[in-house]
Each structure stands twice: as structure tokens, then as C-alpha cells.
C-alpha positions as CSV (number, residue, x, y, z in Angstrom):
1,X,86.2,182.2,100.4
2,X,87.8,181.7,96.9
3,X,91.2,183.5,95.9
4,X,90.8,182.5,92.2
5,X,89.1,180.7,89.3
6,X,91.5,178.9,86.9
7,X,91.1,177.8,83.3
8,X,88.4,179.7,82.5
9,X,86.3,179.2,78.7
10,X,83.5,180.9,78.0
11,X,81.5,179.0,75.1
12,X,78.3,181.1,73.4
13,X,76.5,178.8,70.9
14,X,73.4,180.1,70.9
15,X,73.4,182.1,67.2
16,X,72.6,180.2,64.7
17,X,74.3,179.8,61.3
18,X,70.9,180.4,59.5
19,X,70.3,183.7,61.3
20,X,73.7,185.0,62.0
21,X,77.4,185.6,60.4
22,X,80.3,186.6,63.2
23,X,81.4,190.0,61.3
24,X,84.5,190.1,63.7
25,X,86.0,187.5,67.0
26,X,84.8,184.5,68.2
27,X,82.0,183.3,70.2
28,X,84.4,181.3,72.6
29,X,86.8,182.5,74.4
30,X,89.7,181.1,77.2
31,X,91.1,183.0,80.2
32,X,94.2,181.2,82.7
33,X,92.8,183.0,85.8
34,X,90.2,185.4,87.5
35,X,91.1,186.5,90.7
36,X,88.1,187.1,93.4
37,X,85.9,190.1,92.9
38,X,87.7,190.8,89.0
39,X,86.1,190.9,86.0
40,X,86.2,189.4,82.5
41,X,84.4,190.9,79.5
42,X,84.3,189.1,76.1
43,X,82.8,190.6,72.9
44,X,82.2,189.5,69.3
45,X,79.9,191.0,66.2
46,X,77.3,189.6,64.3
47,X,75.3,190.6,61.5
48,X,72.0,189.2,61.3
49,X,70.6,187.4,57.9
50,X,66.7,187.8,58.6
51,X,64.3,189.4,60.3
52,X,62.5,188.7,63.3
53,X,62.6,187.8,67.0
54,X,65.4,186.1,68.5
55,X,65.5,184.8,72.0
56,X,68.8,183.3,72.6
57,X,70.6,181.4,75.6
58,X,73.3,182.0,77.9
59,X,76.7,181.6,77.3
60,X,78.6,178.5,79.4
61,X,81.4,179.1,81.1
62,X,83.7,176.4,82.7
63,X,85.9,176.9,85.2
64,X,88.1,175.3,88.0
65,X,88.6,176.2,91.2
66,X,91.5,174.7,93.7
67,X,89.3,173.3,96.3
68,X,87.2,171.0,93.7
69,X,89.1,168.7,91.2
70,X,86.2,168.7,89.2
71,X,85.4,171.5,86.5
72,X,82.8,173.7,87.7
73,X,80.0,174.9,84.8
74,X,78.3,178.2,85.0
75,X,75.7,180.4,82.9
76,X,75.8,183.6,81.7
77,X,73.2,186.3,82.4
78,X,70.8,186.0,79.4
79,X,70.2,188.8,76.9
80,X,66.8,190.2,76.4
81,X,64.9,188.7,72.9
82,X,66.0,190.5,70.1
83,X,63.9,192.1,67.5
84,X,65.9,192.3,64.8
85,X,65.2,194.8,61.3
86,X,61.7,194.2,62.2
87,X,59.8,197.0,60.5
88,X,58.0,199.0,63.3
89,X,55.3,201.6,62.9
90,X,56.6,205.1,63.2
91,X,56.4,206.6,66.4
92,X,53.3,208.4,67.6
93,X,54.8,211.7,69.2
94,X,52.8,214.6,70.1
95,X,49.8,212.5,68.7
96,X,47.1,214.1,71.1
97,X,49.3,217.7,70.2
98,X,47.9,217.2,66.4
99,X,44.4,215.9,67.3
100,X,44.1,219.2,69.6
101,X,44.7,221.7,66.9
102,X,43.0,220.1,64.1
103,X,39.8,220.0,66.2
104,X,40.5,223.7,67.8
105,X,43.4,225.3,66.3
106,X,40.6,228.7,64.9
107,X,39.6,228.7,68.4
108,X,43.7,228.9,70.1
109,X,44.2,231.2,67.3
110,X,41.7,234.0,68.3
111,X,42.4,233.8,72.2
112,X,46.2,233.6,71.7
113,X,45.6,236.6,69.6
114,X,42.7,238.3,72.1
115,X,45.3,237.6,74.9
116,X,48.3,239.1,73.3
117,X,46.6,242.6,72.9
118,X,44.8,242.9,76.1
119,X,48.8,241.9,77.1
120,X,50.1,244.8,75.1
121,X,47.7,247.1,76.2
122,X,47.7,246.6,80.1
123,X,51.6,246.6,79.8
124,X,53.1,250.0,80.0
125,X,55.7,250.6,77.6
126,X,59.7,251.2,78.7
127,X,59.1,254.9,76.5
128,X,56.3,256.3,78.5
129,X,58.0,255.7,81.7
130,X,61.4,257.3,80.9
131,X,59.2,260.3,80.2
132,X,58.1,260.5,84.0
């Protein structure tokens, strides 16, 4: 039903001073107009100061719209809790692989061996059948 959203500011507070430094832009930012259906995309960097989890909240953005005198107020989607430099455990890959042959890697050894010759010796060779 709307054509367009006027005087549009988006204003992110949520990183903290302790936690964070803005590396590059601004955590607010002001648009004159957004048609229907368009999108806006605003972007700033930060460089966190400690370690840890960080959960923060959604950016505000006002805006007014020609039907309502009064400024409308929206949120943001919110971003997923960061866990930032946290020290994590190295992966676990191929875990179960490692447990396997340490507990029977003689064992695969000999069949894969036993298997291989009983392989070369059932399969007939390219040079006996360019004799026939």
C-alpha cells in the first residue's frame, strides 16, 4: 500500500566502547528515501578488544511514511551471539578413522594385502591375451 519510506536513519548502538573499536564507517547511518520493495544495506568494521561471547541488539531504524505524521520506529533483524577469539579445541576429524587403525591397522594390513594377490592372480593379464 506504501510507495515510499522517507527520512530514513538507521542507529546501531549496541557495541560497546569496552569491547569494540569501529576500524572503518559509522554505526549510524541516514537515507532521504526507500521506495517499496528496494533495499538499503549499511556496513561498518570493528575490531574486537576481548575475548568472549557477545550477544548484541538490533539496530533502530526510524522512518516516515506520508500517510502518518508521526515517525515510525523499526528493528533490525538481530545477529547471532558472537564468539569472539575464543580459543576452541581443535577439531576432531576422522577421529573414529584413527581409533580404527590403531586398534586393527595389522589386521587391514594383511587382508588388504591377501586381497590384492588373490586380485592379481584371478585377473588375467593384457600380455597373455594378446598372445591368443
Amino acid at each position: 500500500n506504501f510507495r515510499a519510506a522517507y527520512d530514513l536513519s538507521l542507529i546501531d548502538n549496541s557495541w560497546p566502547q569496552d569491547a569494540f573499536d569501529i576500524v572503518n564507517g559509522n554505526t549510524s547511518h541516514s537515507w532521504q528515501k526507500l521506495d517499496a520493495g528496494g533495499h538499503l544495506s549499511h556496513s561498518f568494521e570493528l575490531e574486537a578488544k576481548r575475548k568472549g561471547m557477545f550477544h548484541g541488539a538490533p539496530a533502530v531504524i526510524y522512518f516516515r511514511i506520508p500517510t502518518k505524521s508521526v515517525q515510525q520506529e523499526a528493528y533490525s533483524t538481530p545477529i547471532f551471539p558472537l564468539d569472539i577469539l575464543e580459543e576452541r579445541p581443535p577439531e576432531k576429524k576422522f577421529e573414529w578413522a584413527k581409533r580404527l587403525m590403531a586398534k586393527y591397522g595389522s589386521q587391514i594390513s594383511v587382508i588388504s594385502i591377501v586381497v590384492l594377490f588373490i586380485y592379481l592372480i584371478i585377473t588375467p593379464s593384457k600380455a597373455s591375451k594378446k598372445k591368443r
